[in-house]
Every structure is written in structure tokens, then in C-alpha cells.
CHARMM internal coordinates of N, CA and C (Angstrom, degrees):
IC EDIT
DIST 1 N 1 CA 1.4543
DIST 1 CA 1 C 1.5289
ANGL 1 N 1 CA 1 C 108.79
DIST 1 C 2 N 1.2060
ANGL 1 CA 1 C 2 N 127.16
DIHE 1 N 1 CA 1 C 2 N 136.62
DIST 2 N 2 CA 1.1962
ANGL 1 C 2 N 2 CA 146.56
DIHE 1 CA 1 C 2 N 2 CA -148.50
DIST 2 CA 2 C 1.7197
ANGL 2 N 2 CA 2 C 96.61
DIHE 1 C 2 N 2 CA 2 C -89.36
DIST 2 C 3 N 0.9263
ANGL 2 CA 2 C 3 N 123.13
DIHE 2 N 2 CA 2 C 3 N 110.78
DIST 3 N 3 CA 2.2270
ANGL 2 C 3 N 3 CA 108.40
DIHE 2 CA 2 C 3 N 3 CA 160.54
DIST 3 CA 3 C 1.3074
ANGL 3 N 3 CA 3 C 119.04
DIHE 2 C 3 N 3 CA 3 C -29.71
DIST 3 C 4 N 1.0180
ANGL 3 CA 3 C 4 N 126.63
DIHE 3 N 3 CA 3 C 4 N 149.17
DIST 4 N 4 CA 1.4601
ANGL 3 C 4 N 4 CA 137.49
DIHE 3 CA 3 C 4 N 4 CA 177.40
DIST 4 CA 4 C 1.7511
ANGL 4 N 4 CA 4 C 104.99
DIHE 3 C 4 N 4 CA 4 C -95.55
DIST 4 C 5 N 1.3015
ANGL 4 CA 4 C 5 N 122.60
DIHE 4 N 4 CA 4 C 5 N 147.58
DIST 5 N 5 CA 1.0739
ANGL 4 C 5 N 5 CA 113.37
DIHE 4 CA 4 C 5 N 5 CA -160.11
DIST 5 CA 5 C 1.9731
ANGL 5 N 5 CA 5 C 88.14
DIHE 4 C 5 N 5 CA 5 C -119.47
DIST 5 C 6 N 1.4974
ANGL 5 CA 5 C 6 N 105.27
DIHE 5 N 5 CA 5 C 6 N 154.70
DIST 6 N 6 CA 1.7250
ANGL 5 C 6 N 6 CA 127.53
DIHE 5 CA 5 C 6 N 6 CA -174.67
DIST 6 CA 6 C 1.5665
ANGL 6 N 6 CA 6 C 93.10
DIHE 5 C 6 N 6 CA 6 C -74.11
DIST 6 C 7 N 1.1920
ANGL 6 CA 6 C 7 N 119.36
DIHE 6 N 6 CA 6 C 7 N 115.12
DIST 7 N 7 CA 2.1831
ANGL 6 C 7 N 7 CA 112.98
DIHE 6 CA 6 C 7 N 7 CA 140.14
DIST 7 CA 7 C 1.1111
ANGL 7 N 7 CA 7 C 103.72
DIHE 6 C 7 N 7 CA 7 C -48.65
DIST 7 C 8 N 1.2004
ANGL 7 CA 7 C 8 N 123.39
DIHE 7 N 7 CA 7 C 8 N 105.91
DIST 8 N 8 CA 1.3146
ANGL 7 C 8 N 8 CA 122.80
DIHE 7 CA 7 C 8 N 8 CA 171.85
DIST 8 CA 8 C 1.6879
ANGL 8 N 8 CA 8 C 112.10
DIHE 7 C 8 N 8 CA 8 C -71.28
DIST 8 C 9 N 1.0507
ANGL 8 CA 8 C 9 N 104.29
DIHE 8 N 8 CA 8 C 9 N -9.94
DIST 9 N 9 CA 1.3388
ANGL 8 C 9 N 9 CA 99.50
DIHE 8 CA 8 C 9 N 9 CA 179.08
DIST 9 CA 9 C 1.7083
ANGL 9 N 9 CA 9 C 125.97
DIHE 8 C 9 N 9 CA 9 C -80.52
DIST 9 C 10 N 1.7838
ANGL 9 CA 9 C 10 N 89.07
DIHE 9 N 9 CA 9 C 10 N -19.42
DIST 10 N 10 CA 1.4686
ANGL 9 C 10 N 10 CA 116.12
DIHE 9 CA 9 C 10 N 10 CA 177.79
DIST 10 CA 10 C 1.4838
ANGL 10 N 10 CA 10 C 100.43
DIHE 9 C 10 N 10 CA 10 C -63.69
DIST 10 C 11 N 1.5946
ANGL 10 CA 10 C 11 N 98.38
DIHE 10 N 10 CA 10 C 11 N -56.90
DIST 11 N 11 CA 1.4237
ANGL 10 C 11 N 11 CA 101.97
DIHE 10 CA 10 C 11 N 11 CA -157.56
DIST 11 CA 11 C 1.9222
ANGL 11 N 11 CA 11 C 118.17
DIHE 10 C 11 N 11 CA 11 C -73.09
DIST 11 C 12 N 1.4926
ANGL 11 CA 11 C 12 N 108.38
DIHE 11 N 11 CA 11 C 12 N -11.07
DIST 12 N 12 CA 1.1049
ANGL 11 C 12 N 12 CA 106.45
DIHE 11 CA 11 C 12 N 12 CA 174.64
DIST 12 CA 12 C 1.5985
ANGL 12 N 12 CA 12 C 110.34
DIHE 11 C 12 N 12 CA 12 C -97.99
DIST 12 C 13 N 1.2747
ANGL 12 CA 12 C 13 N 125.98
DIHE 12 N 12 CA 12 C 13 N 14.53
DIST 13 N 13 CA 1.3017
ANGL 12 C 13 N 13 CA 122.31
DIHE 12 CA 12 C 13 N 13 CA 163.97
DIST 13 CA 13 C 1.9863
ANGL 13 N 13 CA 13 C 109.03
DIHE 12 C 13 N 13 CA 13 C -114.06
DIST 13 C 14 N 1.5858
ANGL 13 CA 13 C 14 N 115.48
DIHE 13 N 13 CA 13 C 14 N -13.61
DIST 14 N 14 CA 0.9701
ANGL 13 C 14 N 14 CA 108.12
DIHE 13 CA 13 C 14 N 14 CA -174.99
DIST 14 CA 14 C 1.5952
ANGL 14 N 14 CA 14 C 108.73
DIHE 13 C 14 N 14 CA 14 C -116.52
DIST 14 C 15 N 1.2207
ANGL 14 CA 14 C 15 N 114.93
DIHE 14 N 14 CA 14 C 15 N 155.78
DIST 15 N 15 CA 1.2903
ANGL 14 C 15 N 15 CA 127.76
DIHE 14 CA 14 C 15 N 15 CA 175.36
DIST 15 CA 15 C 1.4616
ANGL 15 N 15 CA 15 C 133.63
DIHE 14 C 15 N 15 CA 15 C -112.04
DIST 15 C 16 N 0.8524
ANGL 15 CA 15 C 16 N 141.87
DIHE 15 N 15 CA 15 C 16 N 147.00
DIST 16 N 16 CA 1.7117
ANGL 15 C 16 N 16 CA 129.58
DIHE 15 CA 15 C 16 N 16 CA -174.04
DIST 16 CA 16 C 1.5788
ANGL 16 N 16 CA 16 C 99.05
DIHE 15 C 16 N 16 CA 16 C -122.22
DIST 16 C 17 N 1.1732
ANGL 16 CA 16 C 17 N 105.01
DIHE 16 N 16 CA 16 C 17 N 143.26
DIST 17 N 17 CA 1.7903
ANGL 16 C 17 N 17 CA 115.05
DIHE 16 CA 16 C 17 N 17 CA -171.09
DIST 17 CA 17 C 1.5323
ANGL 17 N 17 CA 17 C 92.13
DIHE 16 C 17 N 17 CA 17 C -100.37
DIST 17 C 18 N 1.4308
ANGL 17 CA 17 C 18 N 111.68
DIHE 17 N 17 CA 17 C 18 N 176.54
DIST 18 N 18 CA 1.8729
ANGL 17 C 18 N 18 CA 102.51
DIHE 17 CA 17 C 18 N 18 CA 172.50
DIST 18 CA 18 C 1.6671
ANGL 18 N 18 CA 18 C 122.03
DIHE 17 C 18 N 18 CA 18 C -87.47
DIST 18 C 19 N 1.3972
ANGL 18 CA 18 C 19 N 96.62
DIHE 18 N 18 CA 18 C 19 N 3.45
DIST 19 N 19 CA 1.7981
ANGL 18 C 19 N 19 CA 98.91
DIHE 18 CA 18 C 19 N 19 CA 179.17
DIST 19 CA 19 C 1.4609
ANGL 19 N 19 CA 19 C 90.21
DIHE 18 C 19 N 19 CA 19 C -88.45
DIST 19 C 20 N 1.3331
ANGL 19 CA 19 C 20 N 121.82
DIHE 19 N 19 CA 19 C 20 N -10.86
DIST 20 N 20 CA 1.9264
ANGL 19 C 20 N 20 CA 104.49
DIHE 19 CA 19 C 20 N 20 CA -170.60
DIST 20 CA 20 C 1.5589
ANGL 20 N 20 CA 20 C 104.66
DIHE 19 C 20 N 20 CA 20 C 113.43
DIST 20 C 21 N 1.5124
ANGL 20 CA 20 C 21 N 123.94
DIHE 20 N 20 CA 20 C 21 N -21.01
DIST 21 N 21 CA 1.2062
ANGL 20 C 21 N 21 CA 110.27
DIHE 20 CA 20 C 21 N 21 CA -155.59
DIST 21 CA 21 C 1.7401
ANGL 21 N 21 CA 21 C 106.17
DIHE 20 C 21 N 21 CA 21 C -80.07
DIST 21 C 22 N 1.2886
ANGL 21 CA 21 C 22 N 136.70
DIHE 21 N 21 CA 21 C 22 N 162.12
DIST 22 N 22 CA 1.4542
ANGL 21 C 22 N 22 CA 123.25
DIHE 21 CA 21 C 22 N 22 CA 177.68
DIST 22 CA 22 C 1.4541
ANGL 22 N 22 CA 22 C 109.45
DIHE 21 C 22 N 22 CA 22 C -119.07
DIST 22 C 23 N 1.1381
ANGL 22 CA 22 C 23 N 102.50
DIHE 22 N 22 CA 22 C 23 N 135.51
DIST 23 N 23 CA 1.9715
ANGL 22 C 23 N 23 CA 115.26
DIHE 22 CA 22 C 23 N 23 CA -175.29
DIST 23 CA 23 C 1.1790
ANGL 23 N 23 CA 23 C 107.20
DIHE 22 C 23 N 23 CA 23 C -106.06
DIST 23 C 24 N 1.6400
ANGL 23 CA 23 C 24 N 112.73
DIHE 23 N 23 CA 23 C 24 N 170.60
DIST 24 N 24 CA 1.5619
ANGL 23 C 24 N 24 CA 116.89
DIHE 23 CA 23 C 24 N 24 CA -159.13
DIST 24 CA 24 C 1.2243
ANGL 24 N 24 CA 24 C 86.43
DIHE 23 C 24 N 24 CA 24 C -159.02
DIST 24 C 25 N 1.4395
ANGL 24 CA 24 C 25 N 102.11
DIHE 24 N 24 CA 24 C 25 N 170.17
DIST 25 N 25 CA 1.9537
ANGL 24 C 25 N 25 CA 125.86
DIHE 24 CA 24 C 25 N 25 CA 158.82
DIST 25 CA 25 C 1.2217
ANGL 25 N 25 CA 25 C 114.90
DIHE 24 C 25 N 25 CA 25 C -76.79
DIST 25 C 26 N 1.7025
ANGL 25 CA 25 C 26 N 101.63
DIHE 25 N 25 CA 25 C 26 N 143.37
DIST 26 N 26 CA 1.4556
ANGL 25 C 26 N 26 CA 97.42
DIHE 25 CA 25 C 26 N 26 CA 160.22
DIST 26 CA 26 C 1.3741
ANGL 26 N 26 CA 26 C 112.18
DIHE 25 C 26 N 26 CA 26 C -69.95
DIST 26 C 27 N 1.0455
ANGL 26 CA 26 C 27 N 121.88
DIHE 26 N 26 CA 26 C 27 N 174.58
DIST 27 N 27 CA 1.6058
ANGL 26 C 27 N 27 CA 133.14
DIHE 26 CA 26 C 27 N 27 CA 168.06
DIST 27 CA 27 C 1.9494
ANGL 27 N 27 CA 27 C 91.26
DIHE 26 C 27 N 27 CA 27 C -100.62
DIST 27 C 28 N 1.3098
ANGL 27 CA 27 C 28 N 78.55
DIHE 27 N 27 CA 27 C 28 N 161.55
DIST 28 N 28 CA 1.8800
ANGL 27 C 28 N 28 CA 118.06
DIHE 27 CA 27 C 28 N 28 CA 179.54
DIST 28 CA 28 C 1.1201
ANGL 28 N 28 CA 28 C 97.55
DIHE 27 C 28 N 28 CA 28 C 60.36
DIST 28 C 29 N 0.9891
ANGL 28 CA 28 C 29 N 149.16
DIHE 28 N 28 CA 28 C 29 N 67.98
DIST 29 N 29 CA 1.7183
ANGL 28 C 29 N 29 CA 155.14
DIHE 28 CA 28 C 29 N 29 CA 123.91
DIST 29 CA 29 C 1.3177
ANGL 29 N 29 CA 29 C 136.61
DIHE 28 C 29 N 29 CA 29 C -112.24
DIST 29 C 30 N 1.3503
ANGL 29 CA 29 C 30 N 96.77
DIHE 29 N 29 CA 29 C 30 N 35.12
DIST 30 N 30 CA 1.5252
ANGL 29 C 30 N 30 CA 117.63
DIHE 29 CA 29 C 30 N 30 CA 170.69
DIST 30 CA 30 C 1.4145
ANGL 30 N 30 CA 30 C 110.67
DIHE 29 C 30 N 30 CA 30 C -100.43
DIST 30 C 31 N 0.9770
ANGL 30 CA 30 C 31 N 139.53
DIHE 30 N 30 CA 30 C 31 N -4.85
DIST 31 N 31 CA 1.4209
ANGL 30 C 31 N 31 CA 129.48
DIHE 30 CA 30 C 31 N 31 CA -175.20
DIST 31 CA 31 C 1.7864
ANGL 31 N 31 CA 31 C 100.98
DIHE 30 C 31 N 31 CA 31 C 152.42
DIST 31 C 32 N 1.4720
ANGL 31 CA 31 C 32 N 97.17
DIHE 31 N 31 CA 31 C 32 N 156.07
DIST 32 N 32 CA 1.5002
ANGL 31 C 32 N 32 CA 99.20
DIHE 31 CA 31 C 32 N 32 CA 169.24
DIST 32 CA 32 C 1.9412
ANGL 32 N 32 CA 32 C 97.18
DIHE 31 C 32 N 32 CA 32 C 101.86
DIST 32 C 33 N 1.1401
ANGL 32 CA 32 C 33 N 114.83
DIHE 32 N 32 CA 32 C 33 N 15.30
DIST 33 N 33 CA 1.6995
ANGL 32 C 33 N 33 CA 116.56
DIHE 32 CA 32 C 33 N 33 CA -176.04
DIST 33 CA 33 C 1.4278
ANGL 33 N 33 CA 33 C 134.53
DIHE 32 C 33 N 33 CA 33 C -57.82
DIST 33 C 34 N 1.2332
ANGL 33 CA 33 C 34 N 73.95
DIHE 33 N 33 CA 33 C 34 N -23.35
DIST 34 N 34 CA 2.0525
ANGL 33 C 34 N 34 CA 95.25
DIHE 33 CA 33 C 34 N 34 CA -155.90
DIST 34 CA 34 C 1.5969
ANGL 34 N 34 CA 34 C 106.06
DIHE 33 C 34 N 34 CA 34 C -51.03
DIST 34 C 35 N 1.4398
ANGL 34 CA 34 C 35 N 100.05
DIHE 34 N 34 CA 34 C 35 N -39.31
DIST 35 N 35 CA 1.7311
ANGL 34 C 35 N 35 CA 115.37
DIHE 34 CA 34 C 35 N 35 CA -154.91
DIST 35 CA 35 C 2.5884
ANGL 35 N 35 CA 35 C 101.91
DIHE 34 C 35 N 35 CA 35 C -97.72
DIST 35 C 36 N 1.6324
ANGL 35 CA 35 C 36 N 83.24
DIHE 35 N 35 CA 35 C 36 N 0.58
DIST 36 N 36 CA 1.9235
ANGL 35 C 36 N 36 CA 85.43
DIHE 35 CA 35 C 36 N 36 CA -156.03
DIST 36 CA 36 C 2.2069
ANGL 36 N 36 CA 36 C 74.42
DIHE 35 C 36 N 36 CA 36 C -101.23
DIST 36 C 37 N 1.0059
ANGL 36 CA 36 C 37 N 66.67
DIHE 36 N 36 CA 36 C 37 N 137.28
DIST 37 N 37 CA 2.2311
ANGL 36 C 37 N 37 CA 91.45
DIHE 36 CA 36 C 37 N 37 CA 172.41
DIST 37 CA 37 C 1.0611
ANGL 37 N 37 CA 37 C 96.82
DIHE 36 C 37 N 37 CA 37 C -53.63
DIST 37 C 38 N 1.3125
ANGL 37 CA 37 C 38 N 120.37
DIHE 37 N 37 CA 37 C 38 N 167.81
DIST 38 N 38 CA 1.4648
ANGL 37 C 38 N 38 CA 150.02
DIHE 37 CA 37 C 38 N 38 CA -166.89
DIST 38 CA 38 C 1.7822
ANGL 38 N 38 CA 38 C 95.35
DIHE 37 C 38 N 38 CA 38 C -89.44
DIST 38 C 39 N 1.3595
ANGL 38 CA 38 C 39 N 129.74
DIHE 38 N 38 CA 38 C 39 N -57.66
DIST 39 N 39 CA 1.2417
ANGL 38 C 39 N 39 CA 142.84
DIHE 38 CA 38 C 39 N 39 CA -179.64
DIST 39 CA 39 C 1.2185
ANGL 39 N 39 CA 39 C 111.98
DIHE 38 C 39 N 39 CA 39 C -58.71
DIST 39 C 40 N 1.7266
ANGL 39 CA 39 C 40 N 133.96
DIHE 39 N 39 CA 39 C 40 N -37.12
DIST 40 N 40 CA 0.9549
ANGL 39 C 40 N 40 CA 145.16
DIHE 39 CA 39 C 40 N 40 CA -142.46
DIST 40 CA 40 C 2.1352
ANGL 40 N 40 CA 40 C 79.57
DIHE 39 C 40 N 40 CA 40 C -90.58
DIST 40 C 41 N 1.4752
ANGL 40 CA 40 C 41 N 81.61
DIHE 40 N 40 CA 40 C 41 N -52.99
DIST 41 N 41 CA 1.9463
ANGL 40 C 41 N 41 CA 89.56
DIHE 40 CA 40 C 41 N 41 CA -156.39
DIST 41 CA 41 C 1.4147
ANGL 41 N 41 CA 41 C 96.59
DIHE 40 C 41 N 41 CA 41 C -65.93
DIST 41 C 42 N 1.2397
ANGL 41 CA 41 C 42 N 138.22
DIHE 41 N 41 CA 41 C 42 N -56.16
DIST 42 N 42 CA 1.3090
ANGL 41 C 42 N 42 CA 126.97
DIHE 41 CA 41 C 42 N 42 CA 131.34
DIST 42 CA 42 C 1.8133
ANGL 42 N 42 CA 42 C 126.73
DIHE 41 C 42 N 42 CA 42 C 44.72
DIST 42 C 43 N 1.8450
ANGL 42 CA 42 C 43 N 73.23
DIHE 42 N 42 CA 42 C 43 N -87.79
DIST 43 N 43 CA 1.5405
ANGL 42 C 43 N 43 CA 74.61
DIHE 42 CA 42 C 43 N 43 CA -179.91
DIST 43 CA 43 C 1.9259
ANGL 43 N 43 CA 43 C 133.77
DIHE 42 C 43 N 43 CA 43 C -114.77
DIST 43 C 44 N 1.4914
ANGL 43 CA 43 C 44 N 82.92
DIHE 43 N 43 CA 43 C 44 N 17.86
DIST 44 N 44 CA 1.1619
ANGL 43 C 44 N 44 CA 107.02
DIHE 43 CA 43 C 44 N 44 CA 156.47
DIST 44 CA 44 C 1.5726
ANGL 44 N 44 CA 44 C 134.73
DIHE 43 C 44 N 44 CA 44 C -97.88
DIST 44 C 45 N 1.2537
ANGL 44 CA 44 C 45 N 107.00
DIHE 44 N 44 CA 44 C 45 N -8.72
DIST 45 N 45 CA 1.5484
ANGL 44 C 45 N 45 CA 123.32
DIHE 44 CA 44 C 45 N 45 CA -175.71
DIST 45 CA 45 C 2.0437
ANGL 45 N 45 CA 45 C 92.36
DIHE 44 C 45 N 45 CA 45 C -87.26
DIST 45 C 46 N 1.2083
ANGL 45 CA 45 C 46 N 112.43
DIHE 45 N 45 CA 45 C 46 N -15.33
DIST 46 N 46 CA 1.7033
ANGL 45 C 46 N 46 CA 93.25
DIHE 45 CA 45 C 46 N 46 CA 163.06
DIST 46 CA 46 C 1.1552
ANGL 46 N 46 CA 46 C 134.10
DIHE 45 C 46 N 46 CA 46 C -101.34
DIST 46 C 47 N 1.3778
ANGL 46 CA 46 C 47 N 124.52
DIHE 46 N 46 CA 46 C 47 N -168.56
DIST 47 N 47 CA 1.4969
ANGL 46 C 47 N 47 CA 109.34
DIHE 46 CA 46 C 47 N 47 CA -166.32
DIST 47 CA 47 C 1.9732
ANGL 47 N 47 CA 47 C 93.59
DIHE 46 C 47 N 47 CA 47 C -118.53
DIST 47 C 48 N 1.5126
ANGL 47 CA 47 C 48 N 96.37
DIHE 47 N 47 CA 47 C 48 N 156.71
DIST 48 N 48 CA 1.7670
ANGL 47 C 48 N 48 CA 108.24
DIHE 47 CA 47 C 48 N 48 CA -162.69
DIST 48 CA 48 C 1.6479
ANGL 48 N 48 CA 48 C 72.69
DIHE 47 C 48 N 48 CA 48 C -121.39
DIST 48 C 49 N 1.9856
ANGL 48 CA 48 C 49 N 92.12
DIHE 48 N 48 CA 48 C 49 N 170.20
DIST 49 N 49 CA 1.6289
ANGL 48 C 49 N 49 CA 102.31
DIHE 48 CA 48 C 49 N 49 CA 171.33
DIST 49 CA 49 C 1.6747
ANGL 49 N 49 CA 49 C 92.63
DIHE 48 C 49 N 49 CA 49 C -97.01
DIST 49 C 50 N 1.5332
ANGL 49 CA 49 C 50 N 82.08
DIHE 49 N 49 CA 49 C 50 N 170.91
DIST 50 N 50 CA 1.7558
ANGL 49 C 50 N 50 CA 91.20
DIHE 49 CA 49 C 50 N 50 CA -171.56
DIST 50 CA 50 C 1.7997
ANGL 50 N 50 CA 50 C 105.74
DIHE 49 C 50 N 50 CA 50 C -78.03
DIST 50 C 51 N 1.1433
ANGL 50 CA 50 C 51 N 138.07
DIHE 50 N 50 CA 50 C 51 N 151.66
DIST 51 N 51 CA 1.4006
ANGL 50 C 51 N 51 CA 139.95
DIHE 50 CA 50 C 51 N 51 CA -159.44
DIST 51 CA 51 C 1.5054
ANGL 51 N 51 CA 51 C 99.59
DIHE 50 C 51 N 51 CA 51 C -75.23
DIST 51 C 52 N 1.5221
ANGL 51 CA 51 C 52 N 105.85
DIHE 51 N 51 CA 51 C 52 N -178.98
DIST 52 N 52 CA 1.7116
ANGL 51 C 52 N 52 CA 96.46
DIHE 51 CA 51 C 52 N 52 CA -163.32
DIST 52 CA 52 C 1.4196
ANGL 52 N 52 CA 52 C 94.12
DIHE 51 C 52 N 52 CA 52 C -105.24
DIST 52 C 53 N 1.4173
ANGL 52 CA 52 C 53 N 120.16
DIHE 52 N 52 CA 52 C 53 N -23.25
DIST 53 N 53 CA 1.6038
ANGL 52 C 53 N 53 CA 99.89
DIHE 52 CA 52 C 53 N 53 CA 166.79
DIST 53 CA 53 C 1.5477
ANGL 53 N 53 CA 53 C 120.26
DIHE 52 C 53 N 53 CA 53 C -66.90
DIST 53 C 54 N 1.2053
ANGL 53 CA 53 C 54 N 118.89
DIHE 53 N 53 CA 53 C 54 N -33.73
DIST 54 N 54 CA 1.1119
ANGL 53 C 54 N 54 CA 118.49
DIHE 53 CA 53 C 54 N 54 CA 145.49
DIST 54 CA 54 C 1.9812
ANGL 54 N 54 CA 54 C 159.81
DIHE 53 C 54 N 54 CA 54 C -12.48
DIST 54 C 55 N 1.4359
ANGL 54 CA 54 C 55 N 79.21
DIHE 54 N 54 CA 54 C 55 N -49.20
DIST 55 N 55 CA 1.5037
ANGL 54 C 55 N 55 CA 102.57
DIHE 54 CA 54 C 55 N 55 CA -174.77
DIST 55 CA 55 C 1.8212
ANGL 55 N 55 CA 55 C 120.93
DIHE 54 C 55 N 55 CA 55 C -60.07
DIST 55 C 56 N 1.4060
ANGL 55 CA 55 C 56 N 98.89
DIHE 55 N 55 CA 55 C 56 N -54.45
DIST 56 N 56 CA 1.1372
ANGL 55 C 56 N 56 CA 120.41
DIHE 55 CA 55 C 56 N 56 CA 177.73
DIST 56 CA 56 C 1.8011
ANGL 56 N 56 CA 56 C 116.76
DIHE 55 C 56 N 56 CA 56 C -52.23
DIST 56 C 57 N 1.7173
ANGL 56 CA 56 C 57 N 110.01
DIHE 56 N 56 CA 56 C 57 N -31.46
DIST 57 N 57 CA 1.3428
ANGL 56 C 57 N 57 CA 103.70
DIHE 56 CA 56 C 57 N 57 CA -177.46
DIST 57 CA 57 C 1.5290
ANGL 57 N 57 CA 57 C 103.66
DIHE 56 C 57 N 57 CA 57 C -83.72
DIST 57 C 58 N 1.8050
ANGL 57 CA 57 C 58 N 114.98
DIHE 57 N 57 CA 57 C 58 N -42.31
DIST 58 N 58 CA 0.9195
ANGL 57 C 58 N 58 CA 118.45
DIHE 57 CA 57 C 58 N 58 CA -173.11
DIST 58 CA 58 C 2.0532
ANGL 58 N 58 CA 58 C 113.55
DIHE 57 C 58 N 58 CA 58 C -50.44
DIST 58 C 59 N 1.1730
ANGL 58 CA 58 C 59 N 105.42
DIHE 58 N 58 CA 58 C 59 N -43.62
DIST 59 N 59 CA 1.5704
ANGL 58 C 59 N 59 CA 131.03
DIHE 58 CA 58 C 59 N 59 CA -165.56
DIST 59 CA 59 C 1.8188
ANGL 59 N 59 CA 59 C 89.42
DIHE 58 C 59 N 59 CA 59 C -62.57
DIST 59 C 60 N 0.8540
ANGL 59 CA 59 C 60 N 119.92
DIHE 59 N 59 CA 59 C 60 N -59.84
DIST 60 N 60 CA 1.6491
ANGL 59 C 60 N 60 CA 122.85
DIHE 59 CA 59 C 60 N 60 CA 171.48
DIST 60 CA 60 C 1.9343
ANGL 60 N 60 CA 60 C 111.47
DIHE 59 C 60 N 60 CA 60 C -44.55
DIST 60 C 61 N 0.8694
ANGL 60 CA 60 C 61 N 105.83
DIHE 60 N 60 CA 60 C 61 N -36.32
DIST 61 N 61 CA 1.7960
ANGL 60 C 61 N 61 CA 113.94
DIHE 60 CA 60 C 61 N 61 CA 165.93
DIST 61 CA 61 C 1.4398
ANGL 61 N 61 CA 61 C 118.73
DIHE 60 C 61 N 61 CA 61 C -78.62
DIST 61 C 62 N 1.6297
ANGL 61 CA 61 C 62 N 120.56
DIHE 61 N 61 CA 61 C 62 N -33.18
DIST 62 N 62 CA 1.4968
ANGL 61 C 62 N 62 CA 109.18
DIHE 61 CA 61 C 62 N 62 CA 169.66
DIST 62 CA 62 C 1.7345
ANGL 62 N 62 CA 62 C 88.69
DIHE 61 C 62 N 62 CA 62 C -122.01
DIST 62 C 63 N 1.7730
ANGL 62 CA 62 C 63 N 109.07
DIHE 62 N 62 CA 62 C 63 N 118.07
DIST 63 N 63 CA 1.1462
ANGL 62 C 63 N 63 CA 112.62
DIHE 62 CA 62 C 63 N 63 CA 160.57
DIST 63 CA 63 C 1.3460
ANGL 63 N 63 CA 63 C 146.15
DIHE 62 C 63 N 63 CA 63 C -71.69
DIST 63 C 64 N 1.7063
ANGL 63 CA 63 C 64 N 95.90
DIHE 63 N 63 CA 63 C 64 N -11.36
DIST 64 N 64 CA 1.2765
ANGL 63 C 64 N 64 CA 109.26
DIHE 63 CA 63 C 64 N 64 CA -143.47
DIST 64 CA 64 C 1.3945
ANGL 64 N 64 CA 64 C 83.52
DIHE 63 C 64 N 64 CA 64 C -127.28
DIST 64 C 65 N 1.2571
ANGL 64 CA 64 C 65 N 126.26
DIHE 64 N 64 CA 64 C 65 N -1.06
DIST 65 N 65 CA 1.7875
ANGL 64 C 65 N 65 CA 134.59
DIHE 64 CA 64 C 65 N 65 CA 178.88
DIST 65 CA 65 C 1.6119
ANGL 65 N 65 CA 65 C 117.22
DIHE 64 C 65 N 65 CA 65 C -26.64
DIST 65 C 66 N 1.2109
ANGL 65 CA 65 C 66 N 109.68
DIHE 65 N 65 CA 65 C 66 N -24.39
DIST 66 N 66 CA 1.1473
ANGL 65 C 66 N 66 CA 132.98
DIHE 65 CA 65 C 66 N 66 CA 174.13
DIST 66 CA 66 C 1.6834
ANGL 66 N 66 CA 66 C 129.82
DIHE 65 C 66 N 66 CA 66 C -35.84
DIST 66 C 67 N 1.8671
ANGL 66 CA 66 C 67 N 78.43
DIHE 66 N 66 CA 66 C 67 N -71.44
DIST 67 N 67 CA 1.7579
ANGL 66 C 67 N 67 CA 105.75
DIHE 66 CA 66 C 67 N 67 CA 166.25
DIST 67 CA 67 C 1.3058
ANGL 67 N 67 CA 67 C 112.15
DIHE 66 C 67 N 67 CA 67 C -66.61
DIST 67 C 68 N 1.1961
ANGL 67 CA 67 C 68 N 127.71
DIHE 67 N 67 CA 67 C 68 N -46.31
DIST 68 N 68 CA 1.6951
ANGL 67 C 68 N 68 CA 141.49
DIHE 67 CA 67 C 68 N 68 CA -148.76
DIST 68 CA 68 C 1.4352
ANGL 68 N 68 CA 68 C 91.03
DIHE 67 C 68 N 68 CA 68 C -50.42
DIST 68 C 69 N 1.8002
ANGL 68 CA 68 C 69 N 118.00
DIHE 68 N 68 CA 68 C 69 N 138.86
DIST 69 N 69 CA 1.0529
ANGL 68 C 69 N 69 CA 128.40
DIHE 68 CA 68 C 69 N 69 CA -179.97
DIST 69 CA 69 C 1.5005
ANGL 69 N 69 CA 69 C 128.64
DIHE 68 C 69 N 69 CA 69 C 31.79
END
COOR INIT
IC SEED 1 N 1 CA 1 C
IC BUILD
């Protein structure tokens, strides 16, 4: 059986914590600040886990999520 190969694209936007769980970016904090609240940016400048419907597609993009960190 052949290795399964990483989306690297997955893997450079996603992260794996050491319980297994995988974290992400908020969205809209790339630009456009000037006019978004102090609180707002706040709490978008951290990172959330990825949702649980979620998981399963993401988990198919890092196979090996396992090992990671």
C-alpha cells in the first residue's frame, strides 16, 4: 500500500494541539482594520479549534495528524 501524501496547503493553515484537537484562523484579519474595534480584532487575532462537522474533512488532508508536533 502506497503512503498517503499531506495537502500541504491543509497543513500550512492547520495546526494540531497535543490532545489531537486541530486549530485554525480566524477569518477577516488580513487587512481592512482601521474601521473593526479594538475588542472585535481582539478576538479574532486568536486561534479557535476547527468545528466538529468539520474535522473529519479536514483530518482526510493531514493523514498523519497524528505525529504532527
Amino acid at each position: 500500500m502506497p503512503k498517503l501524501k499531506t495537502h500541504r496547503a491543509a497543513a500550512k493553515r492547520y495546526k494540531v494541539t497535543g490532545t489531537g484537537k486541530i486549530t485554525r484562523r480566524h477569518a477577516g484579519i488580513g487587512h481592512l482594520l482601521q474601521h473593526k474595534s479594538e475588542g472585535r480584532k481582539r478576538k479574532i487575532f486568536g486561534d479557535i479549534a476547527v468545528s466538529e462537522t468539520h474535522v473529519d474533512l479536514v483530518s482526510k488532508e493531514l493523514p498523519y495528524k497524528k505525529y504532527a508536533r
